[in-house]
N, C-alpha and C positions, 0 to 999 in steps of 0.2 A: 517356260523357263526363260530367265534373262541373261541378253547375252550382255556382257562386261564389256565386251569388247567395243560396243557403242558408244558406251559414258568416257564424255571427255578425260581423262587422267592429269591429274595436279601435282606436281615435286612437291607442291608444299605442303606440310600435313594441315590437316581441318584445325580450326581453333578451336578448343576444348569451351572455350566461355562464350564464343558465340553460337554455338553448337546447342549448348544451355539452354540462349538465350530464348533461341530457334523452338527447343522441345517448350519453354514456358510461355511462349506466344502461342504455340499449338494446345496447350491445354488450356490455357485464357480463354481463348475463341472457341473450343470445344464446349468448354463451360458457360460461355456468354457475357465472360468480363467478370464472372467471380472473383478469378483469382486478382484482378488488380484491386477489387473492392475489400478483398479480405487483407492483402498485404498494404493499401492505405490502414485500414485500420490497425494491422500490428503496429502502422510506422508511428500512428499517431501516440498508439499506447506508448511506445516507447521514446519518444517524446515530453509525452507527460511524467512519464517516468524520470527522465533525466534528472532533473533539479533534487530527486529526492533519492537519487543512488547514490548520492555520497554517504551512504550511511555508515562510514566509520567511525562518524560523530553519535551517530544514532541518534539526530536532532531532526524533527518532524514537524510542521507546522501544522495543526491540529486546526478543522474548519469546525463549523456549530455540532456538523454530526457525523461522526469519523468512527467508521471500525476497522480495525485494522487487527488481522486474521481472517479465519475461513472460519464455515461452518461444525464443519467436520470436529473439532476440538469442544464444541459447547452440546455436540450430541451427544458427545459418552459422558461429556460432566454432569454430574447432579444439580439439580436445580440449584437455581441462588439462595434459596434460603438454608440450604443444608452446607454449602460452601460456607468459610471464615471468612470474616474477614481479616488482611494482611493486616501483619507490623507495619504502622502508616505516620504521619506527622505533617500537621497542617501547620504550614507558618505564613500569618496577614500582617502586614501592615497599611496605613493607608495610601500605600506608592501601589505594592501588590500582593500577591496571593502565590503561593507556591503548596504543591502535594508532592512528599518523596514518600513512596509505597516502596517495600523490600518485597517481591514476588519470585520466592524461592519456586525454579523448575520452571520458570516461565520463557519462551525465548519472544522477541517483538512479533513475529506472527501469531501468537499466541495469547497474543491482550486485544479487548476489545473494551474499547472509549467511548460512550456515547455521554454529548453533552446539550444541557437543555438548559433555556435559563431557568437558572436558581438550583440546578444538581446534574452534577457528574457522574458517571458510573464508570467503572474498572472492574471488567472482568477476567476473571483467566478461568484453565480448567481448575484451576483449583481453589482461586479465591473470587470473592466478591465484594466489592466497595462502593455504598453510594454516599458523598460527600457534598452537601450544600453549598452551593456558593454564592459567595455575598453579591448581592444585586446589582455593584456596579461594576463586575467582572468585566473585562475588556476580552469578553469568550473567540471573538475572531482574531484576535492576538496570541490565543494561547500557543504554547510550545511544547512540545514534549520531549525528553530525553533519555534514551534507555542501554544502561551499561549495569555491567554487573549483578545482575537481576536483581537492580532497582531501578524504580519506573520515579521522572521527578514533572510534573508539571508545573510550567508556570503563565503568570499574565498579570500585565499590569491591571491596575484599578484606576477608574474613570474619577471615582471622589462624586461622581452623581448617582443618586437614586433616581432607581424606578417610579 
């Protein structure tokens, strides 16, 4: 049994957060430096994250090949050929190129955007779109914006061919 009566006694109480700090160095080193390796990694995620949680705008900068959603929503969907395609409207001129899709029931986790030169794809669980696009697409340019469950892509045009 321990006696009490040994351990120094402190008026002051213990700090609650360096106390913390205390038990997450103890399971760091229990673990072998995991826990620093895995909390870099959240920090970077959220990091990278930052620039694009302003999403009040729901404005996206869309890279060559971007999906944006989970798996889980295209499992229980029916394939794409059995899915519609949405209410959509392509409007080009030779400056650029713009897609507004009306994706009723969709929310932004719920679309998935793959783009490849010369066709774009838009999926949801419930619709499916693949739309060509003209060859001098400025495709790392593109943008995407999503309010109202309408989806509007745009990008300028280079004015050069492929």
């Amino acid at each position: 049994m321990t006696d009490h009566k040994d351990q120094p006694q402190s008026d002051t109480p213990p700090d609650p957060e360096a106390a913390a700090q205390a038990r997450l160095t103890e399971i760091d080193l229990r673990l072998g430096g995991l826990l620093s390796s895995v909390s870099d990694g959240v920090r970077e995620i959220a990091d990278r994250l930052r620039p694009i949680a302003d999403l009040a705008t729901d404005t996206v900068h869309v890279d060559h090949h971007i999906r944006v959603g989970g798996l889980a929503e295209f499992q229980e969907a029916a394939s794409a050929k059995s899915r519609p395609a949405p209410e959509h409207e392509v409007r080009q001129t030779t400056a650029d190129w713009t897609l507004t899709a009306h994706l009723p029931g969709a929310s932004l986790a719920s679309i998935r955007i793959d783009s490849h030169p010369g066709l774009l794809t838009v999926d949801t669980p419930r619709h499916h779109l693949s739309i060509q696009l003209p060859e001098d697409l400025a495709r790392e340019q593109l943008e995407m914006t999503f309010r109202a469950e309408t989806l509007t892509l745009r990008a300028p045009r280079t004015g050069e061919e492929a």
